[in-house]
TORSE-429752 format. One record per residue (C-alpha): residue number from 1; residue in three letters; x, y, z. Coordinates in steps of 0.05 Angstrom, whole numbers. Last residue first. Layout:
// TORSE-429752
ATOM|NUM|ALA|X|Y|Z
...
This chain:
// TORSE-429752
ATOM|156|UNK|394|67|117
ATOM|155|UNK|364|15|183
ATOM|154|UNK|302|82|187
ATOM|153|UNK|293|102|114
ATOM|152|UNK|274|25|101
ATOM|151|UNK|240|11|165
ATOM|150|UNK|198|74|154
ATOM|149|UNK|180|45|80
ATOM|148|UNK|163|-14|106
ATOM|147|UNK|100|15|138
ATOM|146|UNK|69|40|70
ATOM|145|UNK|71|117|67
ATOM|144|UNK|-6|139|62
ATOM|143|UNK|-10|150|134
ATOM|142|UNK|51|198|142
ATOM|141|UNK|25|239|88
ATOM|140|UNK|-35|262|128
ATOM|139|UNK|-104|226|119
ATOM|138|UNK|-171|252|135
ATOM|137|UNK|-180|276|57
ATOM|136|UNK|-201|338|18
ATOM|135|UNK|-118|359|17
ATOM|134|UNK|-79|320|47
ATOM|133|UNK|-66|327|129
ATOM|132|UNK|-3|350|153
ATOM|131|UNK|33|301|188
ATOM|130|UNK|90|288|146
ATOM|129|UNK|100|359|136
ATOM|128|UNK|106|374|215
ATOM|127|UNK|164|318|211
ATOM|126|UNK|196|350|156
ATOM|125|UNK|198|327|98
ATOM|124|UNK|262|297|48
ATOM|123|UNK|282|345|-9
ATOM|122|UNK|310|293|-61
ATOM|121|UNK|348|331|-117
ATOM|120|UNK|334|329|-197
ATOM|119|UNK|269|306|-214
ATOM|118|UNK|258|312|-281
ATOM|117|UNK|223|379|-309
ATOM|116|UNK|152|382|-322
ATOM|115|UNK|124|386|-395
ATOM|114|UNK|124|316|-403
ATOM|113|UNK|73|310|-351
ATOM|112|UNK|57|238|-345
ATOM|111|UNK|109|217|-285
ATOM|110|UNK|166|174|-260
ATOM|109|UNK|195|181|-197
ATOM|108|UNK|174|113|-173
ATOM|107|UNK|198|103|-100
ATOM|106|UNK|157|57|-78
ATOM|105|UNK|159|9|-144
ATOM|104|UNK|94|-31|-154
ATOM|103|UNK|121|-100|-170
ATOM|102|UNK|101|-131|-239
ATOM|101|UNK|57|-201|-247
ATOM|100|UNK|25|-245|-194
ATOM|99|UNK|38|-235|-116
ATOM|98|UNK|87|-273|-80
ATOM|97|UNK|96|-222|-25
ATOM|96|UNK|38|-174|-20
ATOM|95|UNK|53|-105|-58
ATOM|94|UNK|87|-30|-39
ATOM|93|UNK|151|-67|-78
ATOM|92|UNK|209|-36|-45
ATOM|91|UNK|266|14|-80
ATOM|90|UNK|324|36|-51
ATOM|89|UNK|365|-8|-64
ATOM|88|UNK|356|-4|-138
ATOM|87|UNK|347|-62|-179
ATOM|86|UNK|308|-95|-137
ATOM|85|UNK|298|-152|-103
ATOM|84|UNK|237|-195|-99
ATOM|83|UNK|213|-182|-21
ATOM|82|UNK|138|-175|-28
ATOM|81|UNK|109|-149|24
ATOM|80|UNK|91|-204|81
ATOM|79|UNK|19|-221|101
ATOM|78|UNK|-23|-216|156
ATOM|77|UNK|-96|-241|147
ATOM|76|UNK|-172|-218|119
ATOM|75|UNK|-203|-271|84
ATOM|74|UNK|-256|-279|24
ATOM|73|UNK|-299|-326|-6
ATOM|72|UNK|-350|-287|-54
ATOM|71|UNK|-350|-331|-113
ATOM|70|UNK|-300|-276|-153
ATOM|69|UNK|-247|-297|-109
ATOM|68|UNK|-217|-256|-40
ATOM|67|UNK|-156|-234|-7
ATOM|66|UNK|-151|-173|44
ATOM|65|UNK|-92|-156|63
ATOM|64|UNK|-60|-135|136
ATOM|63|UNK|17|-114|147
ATOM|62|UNK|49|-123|214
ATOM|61|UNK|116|-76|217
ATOM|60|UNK|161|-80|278
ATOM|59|UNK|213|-36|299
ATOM|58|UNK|180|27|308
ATOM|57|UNK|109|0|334
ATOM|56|UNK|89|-1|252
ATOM|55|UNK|22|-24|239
ATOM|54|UNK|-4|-33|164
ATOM|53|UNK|-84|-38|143
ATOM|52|UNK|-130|-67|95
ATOM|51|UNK|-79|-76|32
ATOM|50|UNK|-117|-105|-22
ATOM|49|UNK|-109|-179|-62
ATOM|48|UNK|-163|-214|-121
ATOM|47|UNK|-156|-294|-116
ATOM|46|UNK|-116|-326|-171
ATOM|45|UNK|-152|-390|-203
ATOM|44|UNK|-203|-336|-241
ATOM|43|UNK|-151|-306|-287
ATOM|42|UNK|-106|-249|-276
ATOM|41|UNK|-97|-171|-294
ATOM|40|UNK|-41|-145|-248
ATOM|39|UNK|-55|-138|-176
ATOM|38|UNK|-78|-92|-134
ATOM|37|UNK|-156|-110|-126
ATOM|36|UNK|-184|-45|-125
ATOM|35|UNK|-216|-20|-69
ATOM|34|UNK|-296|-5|-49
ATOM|33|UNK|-314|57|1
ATOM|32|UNK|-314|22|79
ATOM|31|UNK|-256|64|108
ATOM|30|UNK|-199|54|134
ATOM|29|UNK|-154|107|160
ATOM|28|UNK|-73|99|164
ATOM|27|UNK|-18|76|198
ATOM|26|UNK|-44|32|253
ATOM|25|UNK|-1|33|320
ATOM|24|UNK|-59|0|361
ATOM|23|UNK|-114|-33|318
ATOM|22|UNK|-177|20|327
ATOM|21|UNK|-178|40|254
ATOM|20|UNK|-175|-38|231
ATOM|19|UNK|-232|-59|274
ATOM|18|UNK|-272|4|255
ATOM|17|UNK|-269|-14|189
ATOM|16|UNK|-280|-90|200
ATOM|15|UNK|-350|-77|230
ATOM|14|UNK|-366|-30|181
ATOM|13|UNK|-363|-73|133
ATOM|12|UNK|-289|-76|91
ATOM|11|UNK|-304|-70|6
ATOM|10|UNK|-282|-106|-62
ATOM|9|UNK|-277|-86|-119
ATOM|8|UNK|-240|-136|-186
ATOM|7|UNK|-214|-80|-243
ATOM|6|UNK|-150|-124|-236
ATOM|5|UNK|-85|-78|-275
ATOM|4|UNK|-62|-65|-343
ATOM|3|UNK|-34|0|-321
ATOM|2|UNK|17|-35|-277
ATOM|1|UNK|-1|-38|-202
């Protein structure tokens, strides 16, 4: 999301929380706290977008948003990423296809710190790394990594 990004919240019930934990092959934890909508700023005709949930068997990815309009009217279904091709090859867009406005790069190595140094070499994790859980969260690294990027590293 660029920094002049939807302020539009929006939340899962408990119901749909444990739903989405429970899916077989899910990638991550969800949790009932309020998300952003992840789009760019837009008017009223465009409905607000979140990612719910990503499965990835190994082959097969089946990503989950939620979509819903400032009335209240909202749905939960599968959706594509986006597919808009990059620049790089090795970049995805970590957003719904068709969605309004920039891409959100997955592999942006840019930063705030302009006292830190540029990075220079790609150190990939190990498998024990992956898994490690963050720090103060539930989630490990592995979670947070959208599904398409395992398709991506895995048909390099």
């Amino acid at each position: 999301m660029s920094e002049a990004g939807c302020t539009a919240r929006a939340a899962l019930s408990e119901a749909e929380a444990k739903h989405f934990n429970e899916l077989e092959d899910a990638e991550h934890a969800v949790d009932t706290d309020p998300g952003l909508c992840e789009l760019d700023t837009h008017g009223p005709e465009v409905r607000h977008v979140m990612m719910v949930q990503n499965q990835y068997d190994g082959e097969t990815s089946t990503s989950w948003w939620l979509r819903w309009d400032d009335a209240g009217e909202r749905e939960i279904k599968v959706e594509p990423y986006c597919d808009r091709p990059m620049e790089d090859p090795g970049q995805f867009c970590l957003l719904v296809a068709e969605h309004l406005g920039q891409c959100s790069y997955g592999t942006d190595d840019t930063h705030d710190d302009e006292d830190s140094e540029p990075f220079e070499e790609f150190v990939p994790l190990t498998e024990e790394e992956l898994d490690q859980k963050l720090p103060g969260t539930d989630m490990s690294i592995r979670e947070m990594i959208p599904d398409n990027a395992f398709e991506w590293m895995h048909n390099k």
